[in-house]
N, C-alpha and C positions, 0 to 999 in steps of 0.2 A: 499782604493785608489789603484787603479793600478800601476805594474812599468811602469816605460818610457821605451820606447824603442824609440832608435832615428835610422831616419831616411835621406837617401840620401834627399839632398834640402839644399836652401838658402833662404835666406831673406835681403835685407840689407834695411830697412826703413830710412828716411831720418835722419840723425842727431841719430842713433843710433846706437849702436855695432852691427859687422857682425857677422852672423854664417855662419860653414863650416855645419854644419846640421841641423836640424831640426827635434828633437825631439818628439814625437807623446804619445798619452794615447786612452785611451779606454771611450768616452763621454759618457756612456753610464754607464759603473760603479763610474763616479765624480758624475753622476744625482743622486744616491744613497743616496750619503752624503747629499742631498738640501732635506729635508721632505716635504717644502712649493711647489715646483716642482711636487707632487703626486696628490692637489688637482685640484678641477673642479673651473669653475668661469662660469657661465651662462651655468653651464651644459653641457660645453665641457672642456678638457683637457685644463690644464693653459700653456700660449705659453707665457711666461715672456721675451717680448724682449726692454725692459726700463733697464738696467743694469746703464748706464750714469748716469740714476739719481738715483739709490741706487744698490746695486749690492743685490742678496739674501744671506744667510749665510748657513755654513755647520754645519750639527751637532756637528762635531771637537769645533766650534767656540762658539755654543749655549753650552755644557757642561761645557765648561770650566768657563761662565756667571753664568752658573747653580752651582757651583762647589764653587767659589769664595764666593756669597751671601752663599751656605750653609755651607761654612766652615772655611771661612779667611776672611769674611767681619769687616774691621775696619780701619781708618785713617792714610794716611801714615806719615812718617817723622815726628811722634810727638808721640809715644809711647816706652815704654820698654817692653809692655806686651808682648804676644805671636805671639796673634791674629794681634797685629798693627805691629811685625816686619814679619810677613807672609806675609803680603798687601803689605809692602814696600820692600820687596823681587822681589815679582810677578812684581810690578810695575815697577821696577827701571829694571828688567828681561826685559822686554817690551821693554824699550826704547832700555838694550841694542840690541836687535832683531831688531828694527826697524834700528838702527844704522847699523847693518852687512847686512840686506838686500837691501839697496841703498847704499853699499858702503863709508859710514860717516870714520871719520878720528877715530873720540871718539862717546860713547853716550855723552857728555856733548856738543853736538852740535847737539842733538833732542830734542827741545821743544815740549811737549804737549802742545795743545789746544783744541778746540773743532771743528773745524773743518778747510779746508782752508782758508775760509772765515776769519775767527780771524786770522790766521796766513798771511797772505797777508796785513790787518788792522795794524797786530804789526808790522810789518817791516814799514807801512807807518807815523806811531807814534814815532818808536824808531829811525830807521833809516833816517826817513823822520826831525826830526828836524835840520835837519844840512841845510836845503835847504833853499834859497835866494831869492829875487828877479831876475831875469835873469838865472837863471837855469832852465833845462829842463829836464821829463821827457818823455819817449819814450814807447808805446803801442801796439796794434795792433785793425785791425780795428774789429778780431772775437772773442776778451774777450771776457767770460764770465761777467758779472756784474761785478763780485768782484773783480773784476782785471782792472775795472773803477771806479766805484765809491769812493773807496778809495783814487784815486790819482787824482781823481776831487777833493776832498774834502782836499788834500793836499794844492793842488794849488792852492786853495782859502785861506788856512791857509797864505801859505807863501809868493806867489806871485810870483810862478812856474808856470810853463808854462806846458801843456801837448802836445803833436804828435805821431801822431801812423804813422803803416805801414800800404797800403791797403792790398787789398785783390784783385787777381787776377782771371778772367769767370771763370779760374778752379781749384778754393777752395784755392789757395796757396798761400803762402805772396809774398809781391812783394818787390822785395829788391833792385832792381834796383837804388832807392836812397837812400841806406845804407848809403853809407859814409858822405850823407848833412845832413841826419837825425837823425845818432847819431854822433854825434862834439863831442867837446871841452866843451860846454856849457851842454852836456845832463852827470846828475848825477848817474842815474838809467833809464835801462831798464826793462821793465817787460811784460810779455807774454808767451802765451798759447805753451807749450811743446806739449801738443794733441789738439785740439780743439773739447770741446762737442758738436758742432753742424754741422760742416764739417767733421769729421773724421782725420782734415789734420795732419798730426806729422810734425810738422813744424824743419826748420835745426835750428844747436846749433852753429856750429863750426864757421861761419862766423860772426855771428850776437856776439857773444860773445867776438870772438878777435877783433871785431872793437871795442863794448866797454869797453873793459879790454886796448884796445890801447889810447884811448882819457882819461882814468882815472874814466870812471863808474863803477856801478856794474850792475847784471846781478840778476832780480828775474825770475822762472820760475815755471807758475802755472803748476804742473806735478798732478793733480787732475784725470786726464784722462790715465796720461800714467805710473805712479808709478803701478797703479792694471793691468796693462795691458802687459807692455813692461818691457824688463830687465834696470833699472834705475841705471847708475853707478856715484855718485855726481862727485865723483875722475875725472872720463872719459870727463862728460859735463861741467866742470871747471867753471859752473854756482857757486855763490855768495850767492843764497838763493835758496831752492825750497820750495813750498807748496803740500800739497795734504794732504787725506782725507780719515778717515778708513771705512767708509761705502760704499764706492762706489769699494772698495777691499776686503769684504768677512768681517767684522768687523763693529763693532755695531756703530748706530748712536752718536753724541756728543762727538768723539775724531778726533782731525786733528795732523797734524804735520807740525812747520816749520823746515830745517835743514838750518843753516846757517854756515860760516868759523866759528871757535870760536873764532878768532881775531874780525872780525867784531863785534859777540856778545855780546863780553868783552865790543868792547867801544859803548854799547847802550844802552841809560838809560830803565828801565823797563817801560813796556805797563800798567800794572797794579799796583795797590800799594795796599797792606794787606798784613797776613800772610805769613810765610813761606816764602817768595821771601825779607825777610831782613838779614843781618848781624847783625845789633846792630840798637835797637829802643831807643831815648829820645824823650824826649816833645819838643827841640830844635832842634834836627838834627836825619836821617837815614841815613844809610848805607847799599846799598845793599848787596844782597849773590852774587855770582859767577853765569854765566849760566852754565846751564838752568834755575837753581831754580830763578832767577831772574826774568823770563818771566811767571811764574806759581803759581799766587798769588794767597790764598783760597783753599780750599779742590780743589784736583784736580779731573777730571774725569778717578778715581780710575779702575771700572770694566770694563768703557771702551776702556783704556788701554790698561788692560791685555785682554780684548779678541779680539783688536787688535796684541797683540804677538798670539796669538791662531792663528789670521788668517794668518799672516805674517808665521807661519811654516808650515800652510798648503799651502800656495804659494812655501814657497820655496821648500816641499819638490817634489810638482808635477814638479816647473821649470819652469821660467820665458818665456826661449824660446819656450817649450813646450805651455805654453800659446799663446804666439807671432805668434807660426805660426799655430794652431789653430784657432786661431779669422782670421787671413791673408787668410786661403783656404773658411773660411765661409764668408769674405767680399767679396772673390771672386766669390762665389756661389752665393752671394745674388744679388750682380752687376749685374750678369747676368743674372739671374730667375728673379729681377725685372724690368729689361729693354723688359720683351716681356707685361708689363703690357702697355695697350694702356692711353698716356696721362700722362705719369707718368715722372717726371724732377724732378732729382737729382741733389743735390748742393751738389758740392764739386767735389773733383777728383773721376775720372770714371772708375780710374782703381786700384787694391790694394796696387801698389805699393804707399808708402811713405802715407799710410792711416790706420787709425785703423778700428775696427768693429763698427763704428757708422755711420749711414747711413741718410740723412734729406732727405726728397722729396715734390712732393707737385703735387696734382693731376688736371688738368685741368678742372675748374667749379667747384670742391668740395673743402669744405672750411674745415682745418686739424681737425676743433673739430669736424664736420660731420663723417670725415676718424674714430679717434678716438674711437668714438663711435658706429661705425659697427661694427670694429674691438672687440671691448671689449665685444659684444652680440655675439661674438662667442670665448669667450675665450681669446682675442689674444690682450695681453698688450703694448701699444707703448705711448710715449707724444707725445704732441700737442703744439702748442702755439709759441714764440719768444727763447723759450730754454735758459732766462737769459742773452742772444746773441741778442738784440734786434737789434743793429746796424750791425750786419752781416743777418740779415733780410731786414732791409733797403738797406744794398747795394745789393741784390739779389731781390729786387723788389717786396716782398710779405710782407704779414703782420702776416707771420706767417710758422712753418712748422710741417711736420710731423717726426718723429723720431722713427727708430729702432736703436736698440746697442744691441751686440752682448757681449757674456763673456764666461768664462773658459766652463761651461754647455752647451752653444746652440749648436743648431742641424739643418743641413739639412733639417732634416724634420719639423722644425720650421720657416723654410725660405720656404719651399714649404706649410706651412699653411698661412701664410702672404702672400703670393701669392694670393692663392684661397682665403683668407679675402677683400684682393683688387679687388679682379673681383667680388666678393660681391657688396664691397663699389661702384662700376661700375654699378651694374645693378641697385639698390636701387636709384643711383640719375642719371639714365639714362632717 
């Protein structure tokens, strides 16, 4: 990897920490580390720009995968051997790395899971059982799924009520009725930090102190913006966050939630087996302490740790270095894709207060069409409602196209997507 060198510039994206600089690398020597980056796919050079929905890994990250199974694979927090206190070294190492890169108080306020999905689910099972009839929670209208379904499924439980925030022509929440929407009445908030389908990095500070004012808490799906943006728990005085290591350079099947450890303490466990007890009878348990309360059964051991793998190869390139990286290539791509003819972007049109995720949607061509030109020449993007179905409906289509940008892309990735679209142009002209 390259050193940094930083650079004159700012950035201040919505609801996140300012820089007086803007730190810079060399995209060209991180391409190095990605081996899957070197091959072809229909015979032309792979232009991977689907990051959103899985990000690629670095050698750093696969070794270390490699490394573990051949040489410290075994069970954690139930051996005296060698090999099982090796595993629960590396492992309990992980969390604490996960814990210093989003700024956590303790690691005993990082639960492992398997992805954000389960972790967004536990907060709605543990935390969620305190909830009444005539309580409200509070949403937004461009969740993700998982950041819906959940707290539909709540509210059928208890007899809670759900509301969200809309969404405004250009990609943003609309907060305008902030203070009738989160009351007295609403117990939790919960919503998208970045959104995977608009790009938006939506604000923290206001939405937060109104419900920290009325007595809620605050979850925040950071799925999008933990692998992307400098994430400070401390700074966003958010209550829970979720997010996910696969979508940040770390292997599929490990998530993370981070919660206060007050709050943790008093929430009964998501799961029941192994490891996640204090003292077992036939009559009565007793839980352990969090985390180990929330991590019941073998856990997801290597993927773990090759989540700390990737988490020190973030940090040691640097967050903001990331940040304003994907910021000069969203603004590149804004512009190089607005001279395609017929081409309507959702979401904000400009970089600021945006990530490197970009949806569009081409006049008369339908996104699995786009799709699939695109991929007969190499060039990887999604398709479809993006788990965001309902910020689909409020933008009037039944579907979109999707690039996402990450630490690796390149300019000249953004001008192959270009010339793919004027492709997809002439094909259904």
């Amino acid at each position: 990897m390259t050193e940094i060198v930083a650079q004159p510039g700012s950035w201040v994206p919505s609801g996140m920490p300012q820089f007086d600089e803007a730190p810079r690398y060399d995209v060209r020597l991180i391409r190095e580390d990605f081996p899957i980056l070197r091959r072809q796919v229909n015979g032309h050079p792979l232009v991977y720009l689907d990051s959103a929905n899985t990000s690629q890994k670095p050698r750093q990250v696969l070794d270390v995968l490699r490394e573990h199974y051949e040489r410290h694979n075994a069970n954690v927090a139930r051996s005296v051997h060698t090999l099982g206190t090796e595993s629960t070294t590396a492992y309990e190492a992980a969390r604490a790395k996960v814990a210093a890169f989003i700024g956590a108080a303790s690691p005993d306020e990082i639960v492992f899971t398997k992805n954000s999905t389960e972790a967004i689910n536990l907060v709605a099972h543990s935390f969620g059982v305190r909830l009444r009839p005539g309580d409200e929670i509070v949403i937004s209208e461009m969740e993700h799924h998982s950041n819906i379904v959940p707290w539909q499924l709540l509210c059928e439980r208890t007899g809670a009520t759900l509301r969200w925030f809309r969404i405004t022509d250009d990609g943003r929440l609309d907060l305008s009725n902030l203070e009738e929407l989160v009351n007295e009445r609403t117990r939790l908030v919960s919503y998208v930090h970045m959104s995977n389908i608009l790009g938006t990095i939506n604000p923290t500070s206001a939405i937060i102190a109104r419900a920290h004012e009325v007595g809620a808490k605050v979850l925040l799906d950071c799925s999008q913006s933990v692998p992307h943006l400098p994430v400070d728990v401390a700074a966003l005085d958010a209550d829970f966050i979720a997010f996910t290591g696969h979508k940040m350079l770390g292997p599929t099947g490990i998530g993370v939630l981070w919660g206060r450890y007050d709050l943790l303490a008093d929430m009964p466990p998501f799961l029941g087996g192994g490891s996640m007890i204090e003292t077992v009878t036939l009559e009565k348990t007793t839980y352990a302490l969090p985390p180990t309360r929330f991590e019941a059964g073998t856990p997801p051991i290597a993927q773990a740790i090759g989540l700390g793998a990737a988490v020190d190869y973030l940090a040691h390139l640097g967050m903001p270095a990331i940040a304003g990286h994907e910021r000069e290539l969203a603004a590149y791509a804004l512009e190089a894709m607005a001279t395609v003819p017929g081409l309507r972007i959702f979401g904000p049109a400009i970089p600021a207060g945006r990530g490197g995720t970009i949806s569009f949607a081409l006049d008369g061509i339908h996104p699995h069409d786009v799709g699939q030109v695109l991929d007969s020449l190499g060039i990887q993007v999604r398709v479809g409602h993006h788990c965001a179905r309902p910020t689909c409906v409020r933008f009037g289509v039944p579907a979109m196209t999707r690039v996402s940008f990450y630490l690796y892309s390149t300019t000249d990735e953004v001008d192959a997507l270009v010339r793919g679209l004027e492709q997809v142009r002439k094909v259904f002209s």
